[in-house]
C-alpha positions as CSV (number, residue, x, y, z in Angstrom):
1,X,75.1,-26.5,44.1
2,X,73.9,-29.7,42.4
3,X,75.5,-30.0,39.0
4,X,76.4,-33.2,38.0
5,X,74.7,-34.9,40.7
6,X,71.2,-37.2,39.7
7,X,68.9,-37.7,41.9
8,X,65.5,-39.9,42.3
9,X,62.7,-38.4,43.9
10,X,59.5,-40.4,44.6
11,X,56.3,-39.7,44.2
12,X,57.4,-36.5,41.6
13,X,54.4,-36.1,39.6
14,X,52.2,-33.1,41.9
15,X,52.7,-31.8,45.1
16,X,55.3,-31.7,47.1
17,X,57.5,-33.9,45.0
18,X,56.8,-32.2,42.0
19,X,58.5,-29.3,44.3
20,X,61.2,-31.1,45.1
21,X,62.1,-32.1,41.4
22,X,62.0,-29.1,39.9
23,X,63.8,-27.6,43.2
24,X,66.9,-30.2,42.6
25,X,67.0,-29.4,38.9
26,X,67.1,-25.7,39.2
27,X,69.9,-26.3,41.3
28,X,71.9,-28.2,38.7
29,X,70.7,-32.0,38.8
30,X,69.4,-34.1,36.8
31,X,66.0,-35.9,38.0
32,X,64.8,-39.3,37.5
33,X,61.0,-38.7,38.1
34,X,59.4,-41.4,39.9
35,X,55.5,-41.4,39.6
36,X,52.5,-44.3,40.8
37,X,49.3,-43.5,38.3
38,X,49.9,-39.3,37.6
39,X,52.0,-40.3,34.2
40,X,50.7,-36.7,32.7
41,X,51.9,-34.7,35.8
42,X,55.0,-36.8,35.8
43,X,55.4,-35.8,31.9
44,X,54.7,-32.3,32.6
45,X,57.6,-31.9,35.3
46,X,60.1,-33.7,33.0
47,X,59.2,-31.2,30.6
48,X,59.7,-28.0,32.8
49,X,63.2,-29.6,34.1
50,X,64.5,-30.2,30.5
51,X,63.7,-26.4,29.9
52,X,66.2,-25.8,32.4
53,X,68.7,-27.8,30.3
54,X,68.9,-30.7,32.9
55,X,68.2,-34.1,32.1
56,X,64.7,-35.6,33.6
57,X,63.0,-38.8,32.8
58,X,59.6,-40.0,33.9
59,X,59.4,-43.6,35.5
60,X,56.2,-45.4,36.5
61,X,56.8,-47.6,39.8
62,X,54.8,-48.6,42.8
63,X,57.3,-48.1,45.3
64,X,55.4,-50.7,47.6
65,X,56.5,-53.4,45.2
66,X,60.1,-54.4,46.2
67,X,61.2,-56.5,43.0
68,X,59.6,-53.2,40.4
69,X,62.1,-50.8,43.0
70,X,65.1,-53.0,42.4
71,X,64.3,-52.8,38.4
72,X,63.6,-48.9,38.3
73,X,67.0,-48.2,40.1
74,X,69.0,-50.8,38.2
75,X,67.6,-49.5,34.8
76,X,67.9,-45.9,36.0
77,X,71.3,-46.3,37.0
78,X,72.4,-47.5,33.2
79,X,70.5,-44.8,32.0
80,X,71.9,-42.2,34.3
81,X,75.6,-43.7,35.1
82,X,74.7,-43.4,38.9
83,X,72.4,-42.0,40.9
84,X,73.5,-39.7,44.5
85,X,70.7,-38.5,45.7
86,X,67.2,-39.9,47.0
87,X,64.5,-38.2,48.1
88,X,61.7,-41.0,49.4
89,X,58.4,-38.6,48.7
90,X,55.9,-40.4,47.6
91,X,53.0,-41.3,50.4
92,X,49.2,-42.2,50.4
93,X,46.3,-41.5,53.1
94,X,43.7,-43.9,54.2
95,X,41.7,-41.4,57.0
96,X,39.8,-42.5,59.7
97,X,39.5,-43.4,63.3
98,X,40.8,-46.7,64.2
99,X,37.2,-47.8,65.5
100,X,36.2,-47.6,61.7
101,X,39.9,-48.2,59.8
102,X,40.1,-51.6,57.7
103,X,42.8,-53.6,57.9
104,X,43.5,-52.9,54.3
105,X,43.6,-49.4,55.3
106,X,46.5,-49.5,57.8
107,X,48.3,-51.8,55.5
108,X,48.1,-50.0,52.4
109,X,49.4,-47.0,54.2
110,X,52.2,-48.8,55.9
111,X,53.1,-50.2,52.9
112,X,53.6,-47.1,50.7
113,X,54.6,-44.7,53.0
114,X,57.0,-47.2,55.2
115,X,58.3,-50.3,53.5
116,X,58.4,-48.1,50.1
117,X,61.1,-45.9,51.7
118,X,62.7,-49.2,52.7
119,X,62.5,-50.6,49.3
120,X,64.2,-47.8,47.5
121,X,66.9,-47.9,50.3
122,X,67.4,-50.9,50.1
123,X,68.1,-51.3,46.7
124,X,70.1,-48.4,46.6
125,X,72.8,-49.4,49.6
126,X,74.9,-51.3,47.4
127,X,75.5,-49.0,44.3
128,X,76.2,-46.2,47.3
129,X,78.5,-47.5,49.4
130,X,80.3,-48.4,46.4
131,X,80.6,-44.7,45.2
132,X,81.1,-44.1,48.9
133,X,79.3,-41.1,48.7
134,X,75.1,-40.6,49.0
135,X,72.2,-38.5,50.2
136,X,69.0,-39.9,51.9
137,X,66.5,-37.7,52.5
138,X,63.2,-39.3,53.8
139,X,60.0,-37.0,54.2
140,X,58.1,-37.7,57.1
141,X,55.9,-35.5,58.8
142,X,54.4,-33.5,61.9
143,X,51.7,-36.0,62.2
144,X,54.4,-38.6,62.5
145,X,56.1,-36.8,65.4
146,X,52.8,-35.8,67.2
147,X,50.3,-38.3,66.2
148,X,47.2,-37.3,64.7
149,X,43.1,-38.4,65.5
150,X,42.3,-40.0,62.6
151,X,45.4,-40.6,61.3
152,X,47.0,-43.8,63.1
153,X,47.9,-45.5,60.3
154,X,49.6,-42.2,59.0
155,X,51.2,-41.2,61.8
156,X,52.3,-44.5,62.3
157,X,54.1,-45.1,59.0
158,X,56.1,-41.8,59.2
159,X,57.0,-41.7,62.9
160,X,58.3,-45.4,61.2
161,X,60.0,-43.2,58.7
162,X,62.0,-41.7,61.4
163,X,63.3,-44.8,63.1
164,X,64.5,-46.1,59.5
165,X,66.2,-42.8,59.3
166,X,67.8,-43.0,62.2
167,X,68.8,-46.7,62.0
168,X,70.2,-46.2,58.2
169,X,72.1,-43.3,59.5
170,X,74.2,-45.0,61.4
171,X,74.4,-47.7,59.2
172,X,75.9,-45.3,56.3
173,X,77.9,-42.9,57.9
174,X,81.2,-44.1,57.7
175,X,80.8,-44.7,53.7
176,X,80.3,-40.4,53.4
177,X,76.5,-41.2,53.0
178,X,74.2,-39.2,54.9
179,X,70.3,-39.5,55.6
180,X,67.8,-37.6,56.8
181,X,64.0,-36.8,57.6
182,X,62.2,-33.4,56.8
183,X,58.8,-33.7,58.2
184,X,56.2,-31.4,56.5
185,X,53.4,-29.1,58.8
186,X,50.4,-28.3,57.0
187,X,51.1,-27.8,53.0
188,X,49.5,-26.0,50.6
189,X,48.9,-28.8,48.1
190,X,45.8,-30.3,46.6
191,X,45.3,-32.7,49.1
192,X,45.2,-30.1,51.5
193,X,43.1,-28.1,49.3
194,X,40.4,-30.7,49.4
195,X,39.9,-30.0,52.9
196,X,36.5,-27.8,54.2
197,X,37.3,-24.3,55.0
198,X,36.2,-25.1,59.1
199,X,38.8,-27.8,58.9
200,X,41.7,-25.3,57.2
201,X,41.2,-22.9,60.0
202,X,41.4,-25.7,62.7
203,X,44.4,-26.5,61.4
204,X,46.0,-22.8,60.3
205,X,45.0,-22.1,64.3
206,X,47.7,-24.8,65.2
207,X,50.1,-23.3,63.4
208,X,52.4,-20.5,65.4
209,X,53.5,-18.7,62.2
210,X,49.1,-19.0,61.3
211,X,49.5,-20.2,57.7
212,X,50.3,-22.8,55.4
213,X,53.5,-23.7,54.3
214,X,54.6,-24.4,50.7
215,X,56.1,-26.9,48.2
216,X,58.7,-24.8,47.8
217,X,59.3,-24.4,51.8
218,X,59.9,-28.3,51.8
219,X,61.8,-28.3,48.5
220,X,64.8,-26.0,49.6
221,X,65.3,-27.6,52.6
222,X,65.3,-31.3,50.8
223,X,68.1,-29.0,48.3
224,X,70.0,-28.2,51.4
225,X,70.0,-31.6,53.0
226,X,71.5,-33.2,49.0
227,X,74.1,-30.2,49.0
228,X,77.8,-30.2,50.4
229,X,76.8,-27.8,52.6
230,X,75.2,-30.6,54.8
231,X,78.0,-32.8,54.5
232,X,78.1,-33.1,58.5
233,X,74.5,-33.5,59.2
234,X,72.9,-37.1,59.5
235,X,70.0,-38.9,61.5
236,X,68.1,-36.0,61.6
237,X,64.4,-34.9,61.7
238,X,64.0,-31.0,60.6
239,X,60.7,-30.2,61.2
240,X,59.3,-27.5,58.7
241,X,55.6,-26.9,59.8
242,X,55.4,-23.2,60.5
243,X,56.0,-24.0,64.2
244,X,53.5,-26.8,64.8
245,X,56.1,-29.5,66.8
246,X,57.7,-26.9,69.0
């Protein structure tokens, strides 16, 4: 469904990313694996992707710096020849209610989760409107669609994630490059896991299909948005939280 395609997916060392990457290579792509400070995790998925016989590679970047984005794409596409699909993953949390979030706390947030999908983007517009050809696919979330007590800063950044997607939609889509938004429910990841068992049911309660999606939930639909088969789908938000946004 994939082969020959390379794609760069954010945030790829654990979690959902890590889903993700190894989702794209069993597919048939290659995987530039973009991590902040997890370089073992990173290490580890590069090596479970070149047991599939693809080609992976793990790259440290902070994908709130602008000028580092610019250098990670330029060098990865020399390495790679090109580069057609991005999946803009990675995210960070700073919790709280507003009465008690720093400044440095909204901005740190805004900064990763929002102006580092802008950054790749950005420096990835050229080199795909001159292959005329691309996938986008931004991960959002519920919280970003229904807001979330304690999580303004959050919710904020990736309800921001879905007016960039839209924007950049429109922008692309007479080159043959589409983007889109998945936006994750609750998942079964070690954040998650963190959380106290009174908070888990709280949150499964919420949920009409009552439980926890998985890496692997968000990872084939990310597949399906990179693959010809969504050729003729663009500016959209699929919502894959077990029912929580109806």
């Amino acid at each position: 469904m994939l082969t020959g395609k390379v794609a760069l997916v954010t945030g790829a060392g654990r979690g959902i990313g890590r889903g993700i990457a190894l989702k794209l290579a069993e597919y048939g792509a290659d995987v530039i694996v973009n991590y902040n400070g997890s370089e073992e995790k990173a290490k580890e998925v590069v090596c479970e992707i070149e047991k599939m016989g693809r080609k992976a590679i793990a790259v440290q970047c902070t994908v709130a710096d602008y000028e580092a984005c610019g250098k990670m794409i330029d060098d990865m596409i020399k390495e790679f020849g090109h580069i057609d699909i991005l999946v803009n993953n990675a995210g960070i949390t700073r919790d709280n209610l507003v009465v008690k979030m720093t400044e440095t706390d909204f901005d740190e947030v805004i900064q990763t989760n929002l102006k580092g999908t802008f950054n790749t983007i950005k420096h990835m517009y050229r080199p795909f409107i001159k292959q005329r050809s691309g996938r986008i696919i931004n991960l959002s979330s519920v919280s970003g669609i229904l807001g979330n007590a304690g999580q303004a800063n959050y919710a904020a950044s990736k309800a921001g994630v879905i007016g960039l997607t839209k924007s950049v939609a429109r922008e692309l889509a007479s080159r043959n490059i589409t983007v889109n938004a998945v936006a994750p429910g609750y998942i079964d990841t070690d954040m998650t896991q963190a959380m106290t068992d009174s908070a888990r049911e709280a949150v499964l309660s919420q949920i009409p299909l009552k439980r926890a999606g998985t890496p692997e939930d968000i990872a084939e639909t990310v597949a399906f948005l990179a693959s010809d088969k969504a050729g003729y789908i663009t500016g959209q938000v699929l919502s894959v939280d077990g029912g929580m946004a109806i």
